[in-house]
C-alpha positions in Angstrom: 22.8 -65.4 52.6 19.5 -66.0 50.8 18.7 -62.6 51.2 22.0 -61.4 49.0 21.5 -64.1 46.6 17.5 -62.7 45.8 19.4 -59.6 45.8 17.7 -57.0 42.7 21.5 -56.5 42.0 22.2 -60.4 41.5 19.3 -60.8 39.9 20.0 -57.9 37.3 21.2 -59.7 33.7 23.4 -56.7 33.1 25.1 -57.4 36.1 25.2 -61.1 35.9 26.6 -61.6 32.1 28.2 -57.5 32.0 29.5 -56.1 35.4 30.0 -58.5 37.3 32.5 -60.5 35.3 33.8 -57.4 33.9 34.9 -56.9 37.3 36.0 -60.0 38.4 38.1 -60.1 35.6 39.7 -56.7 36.0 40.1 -57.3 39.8 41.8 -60.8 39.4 44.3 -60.4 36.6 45.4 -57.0 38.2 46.5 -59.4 41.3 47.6 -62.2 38.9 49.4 -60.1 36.7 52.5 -60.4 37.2 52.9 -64.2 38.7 54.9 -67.0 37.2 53.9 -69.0 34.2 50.8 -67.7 32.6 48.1 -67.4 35.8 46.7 -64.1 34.7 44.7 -66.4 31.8 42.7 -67.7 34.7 41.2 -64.7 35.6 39.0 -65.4 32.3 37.6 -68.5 33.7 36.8 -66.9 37.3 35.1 -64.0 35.3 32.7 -66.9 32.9 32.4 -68.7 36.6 30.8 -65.8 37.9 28.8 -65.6 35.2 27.7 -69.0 35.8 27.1 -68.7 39.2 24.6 -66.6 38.8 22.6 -67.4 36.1 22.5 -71.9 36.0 24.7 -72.4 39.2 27.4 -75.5 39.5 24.5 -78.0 39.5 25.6 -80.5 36.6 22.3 -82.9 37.0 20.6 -83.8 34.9 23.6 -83.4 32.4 22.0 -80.7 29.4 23.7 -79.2 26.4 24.5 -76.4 28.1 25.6 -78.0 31.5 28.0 -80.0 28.6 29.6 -76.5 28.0 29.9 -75.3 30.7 31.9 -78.2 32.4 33.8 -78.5 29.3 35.1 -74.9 29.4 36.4 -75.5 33.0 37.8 -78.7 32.0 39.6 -77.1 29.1 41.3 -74.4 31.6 42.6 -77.6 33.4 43.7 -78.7 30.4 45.4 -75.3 29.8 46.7 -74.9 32.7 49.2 -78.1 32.7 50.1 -77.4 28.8 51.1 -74.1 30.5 52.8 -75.7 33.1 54.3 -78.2 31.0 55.3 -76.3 27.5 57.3 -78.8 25.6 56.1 -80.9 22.5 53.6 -78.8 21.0 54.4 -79.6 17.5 50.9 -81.7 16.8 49.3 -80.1 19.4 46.7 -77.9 16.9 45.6 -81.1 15.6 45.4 -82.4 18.8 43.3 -79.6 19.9 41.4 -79.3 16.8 39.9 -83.1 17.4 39.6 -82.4 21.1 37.2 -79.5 20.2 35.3 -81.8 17.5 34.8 -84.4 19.3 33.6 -81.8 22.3 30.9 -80.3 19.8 30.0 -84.2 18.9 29.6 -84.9 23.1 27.7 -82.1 23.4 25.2 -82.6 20.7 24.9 -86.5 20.8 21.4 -86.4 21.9 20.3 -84.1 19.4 22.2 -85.8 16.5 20.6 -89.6 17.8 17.1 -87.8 16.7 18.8 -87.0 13.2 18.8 -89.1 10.0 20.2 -88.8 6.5 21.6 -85.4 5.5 20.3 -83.6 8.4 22.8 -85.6 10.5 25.6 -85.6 8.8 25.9 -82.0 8.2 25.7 -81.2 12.1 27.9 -84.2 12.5 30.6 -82.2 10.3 29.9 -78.5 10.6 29.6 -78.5 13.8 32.9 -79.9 15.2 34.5 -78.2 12.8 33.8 -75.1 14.0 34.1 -75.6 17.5 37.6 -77.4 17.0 38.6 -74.6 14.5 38.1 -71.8 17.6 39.7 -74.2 19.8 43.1 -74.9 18.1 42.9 -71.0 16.0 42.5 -69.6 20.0 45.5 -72.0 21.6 47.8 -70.2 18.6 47.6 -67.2 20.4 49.1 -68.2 23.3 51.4 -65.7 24.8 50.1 -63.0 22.7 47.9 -61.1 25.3 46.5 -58.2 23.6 45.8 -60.7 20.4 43.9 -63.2 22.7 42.2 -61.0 24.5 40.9 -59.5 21.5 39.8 -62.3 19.9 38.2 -63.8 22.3 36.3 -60.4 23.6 35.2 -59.9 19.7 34.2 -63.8 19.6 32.3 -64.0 22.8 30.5 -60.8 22.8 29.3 -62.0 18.6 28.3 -64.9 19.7 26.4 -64.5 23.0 24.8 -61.1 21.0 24.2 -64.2 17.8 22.3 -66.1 20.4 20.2 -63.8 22.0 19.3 -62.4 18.8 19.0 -66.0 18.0 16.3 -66.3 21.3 18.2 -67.7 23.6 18.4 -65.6 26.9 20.7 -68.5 28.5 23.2 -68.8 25.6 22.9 -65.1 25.3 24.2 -64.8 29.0 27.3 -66.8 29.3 28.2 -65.6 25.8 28.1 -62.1 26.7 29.6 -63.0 30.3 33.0 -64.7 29.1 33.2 -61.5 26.6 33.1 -59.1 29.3 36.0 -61.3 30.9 38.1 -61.4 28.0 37.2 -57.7 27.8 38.9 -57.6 31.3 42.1 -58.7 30.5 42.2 -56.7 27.0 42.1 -53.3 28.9 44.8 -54.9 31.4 46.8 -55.8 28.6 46.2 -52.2 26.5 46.6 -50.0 29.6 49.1 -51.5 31.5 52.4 -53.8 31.6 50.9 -56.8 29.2 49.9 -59.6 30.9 50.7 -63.3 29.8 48.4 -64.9 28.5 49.0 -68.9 27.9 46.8 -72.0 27.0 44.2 -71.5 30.4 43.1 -68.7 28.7 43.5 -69.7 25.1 42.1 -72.8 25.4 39.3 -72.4 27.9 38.2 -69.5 25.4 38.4 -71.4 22.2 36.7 -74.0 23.2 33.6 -72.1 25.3 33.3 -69.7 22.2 32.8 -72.7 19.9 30.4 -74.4 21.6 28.2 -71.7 22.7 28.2 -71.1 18.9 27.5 -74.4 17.8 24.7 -74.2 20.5 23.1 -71.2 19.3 22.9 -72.9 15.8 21.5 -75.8 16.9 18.8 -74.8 20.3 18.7 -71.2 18.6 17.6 -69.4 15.6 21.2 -68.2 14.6 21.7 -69.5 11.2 25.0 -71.2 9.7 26.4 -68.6 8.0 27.0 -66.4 11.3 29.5 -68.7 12.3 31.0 -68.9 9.4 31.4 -64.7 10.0 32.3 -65.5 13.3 34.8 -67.8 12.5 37.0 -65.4 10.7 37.8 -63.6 14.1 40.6 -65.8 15.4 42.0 -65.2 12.0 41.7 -61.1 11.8 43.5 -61.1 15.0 46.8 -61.9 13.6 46.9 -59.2 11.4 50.8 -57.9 11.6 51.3 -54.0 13.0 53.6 -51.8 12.7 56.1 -52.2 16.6 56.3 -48.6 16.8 52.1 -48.3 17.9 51.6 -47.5 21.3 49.9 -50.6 23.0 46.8 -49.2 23.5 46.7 -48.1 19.6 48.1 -51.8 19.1 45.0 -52.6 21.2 42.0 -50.9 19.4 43.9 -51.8 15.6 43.8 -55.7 16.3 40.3 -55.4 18.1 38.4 -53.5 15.7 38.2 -55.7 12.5 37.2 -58.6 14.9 34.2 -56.9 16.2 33.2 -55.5 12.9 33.2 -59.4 12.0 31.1 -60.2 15.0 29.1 -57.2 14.3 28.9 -58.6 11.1 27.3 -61.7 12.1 25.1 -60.3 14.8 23.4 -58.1 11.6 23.1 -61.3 9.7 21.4 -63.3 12.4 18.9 -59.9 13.6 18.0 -59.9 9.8 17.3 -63.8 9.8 16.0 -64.2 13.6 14.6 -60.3 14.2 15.1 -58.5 17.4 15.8 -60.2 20.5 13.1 -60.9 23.5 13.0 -58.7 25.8 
């Protein structure tokens, strides 16, 4: 076992944050597909967990910023998973989410903001949950929209981990990249095939990850504000109405494409701020 986990493969960052949850993704939500309720939305999860796996591991001691994400983004598919399971009175629920998010972001950067004083603290204590209860309760709206979701959160995932490791931080970078690939799974389910469905595992668990690896990247990075201001317009671009007589996959690439020209978009801003990436 050792052996497989020192593995040149395993050890390969392609693999870890690309392939392999590409993969995972693609293998799970092909089985999940068609089950009850909205189970395919898990397949995102198991595809970031891979991600995980390799790279940190499930070790949540000592408790860091980044652990903080992590355990919030399977704690949000839990969260998903019974609104998915129990779908009735969701009329406050965006507002519900949107503080859940915030006050995520605020957990997550409590250390960092006791070191803070005067202006400096206040405006991480405001931007920051903002944006990470803005992707949080923007994401859960697209629930049961597959192709919309998986778009969104492929675009938002693969700007923000490309935002951080412009931003130097190979870590961030990583998990970033490996929940896009993952959401980048279940968008060429949902384009090529019967669409899957897509509820609040999915929606929220990518909301919420997406928001706090950006709000991370800010703060333990080099990306600069105004890339997640970019960013933020994805979950937003998304909804853009089309025409019902598009083929899916042509349904696919029209609602995909102006999100990643927006994360592209943000990716520029933060090479021209932070320069190229280590290598």
């Amino acid at each position: 076992m050792d052996t497989l986990l020192t593995h040149p493969l395993l050890q390969d960052p392609a693999f870890q944050s690309g392939i392999a949850p590409l993969l995972t993704a693609l293998a799970a939500g092909l089985l999940l597909k068609r089950a009850p309720w909205y189970w395919a939305g898990i397949t995102l999860v198991g595809g970031f967990a891979v991600t995980v796996a390799l790279t940190v591991g499930f070790q949540f001691s000592p408790l860091s910023s980044t652990r903080k994400i992590i355990l919030l983004g399977f704690g949000a598919a839990a969260v998903g998973l019974a609104l998915d399971l129990y779908p009735y009175g969701r009329r406050w629920l965006p507002a519900v989410l949107f503080a859940a998010g915030a006050g995520a972001a605020l957990w997550m950067l409590w250390p960092v903001l006791q070191r803070r004083g005067g202006s400096a603290f206040w405006m991480l204590a405001l931007t920051a949950p903002l944006y990470a209860g803005w992707c949080a309760a923007a994401f859960e709206g697209l629930r049961g929209q597959a192709t919309r979701l998986a778009s969104g959160a492929a675009a938002l995932a693969l700007g923000t981990g490309l935002c951080a490791l412009f931003g130097a931080s190979a870590l961030l970078g990583q998990l970033g990249l490996g929940l896009g690939a993952a959401a980048g799974g279940l968008w060429l389910i949902s384009v090529l095939g019967r669409e899957a469905r897509l509820g609040s595992v999915a929606a929220l668990s990518a909301g919420l990850l997406c928001g706090l690896l950006g709000v991370a990247a800010t703060v333990f990075a080099k990306v600069p504000w105004y890339s997640l201001a970019v960013l933020a317009l994805v979950p937003a671009l998304v909804r853009v109405p089309l025409p019902l007589w598009l083929p899916r996959l042509a349904q696919g690439f029209a609602v995909f494409l102006p999100a990643a020209v927006a994360a592209a978009a943000a990716v520029l801003l933060t090479w021209q701020t932070a320069g190229a990436p280590p290598l």
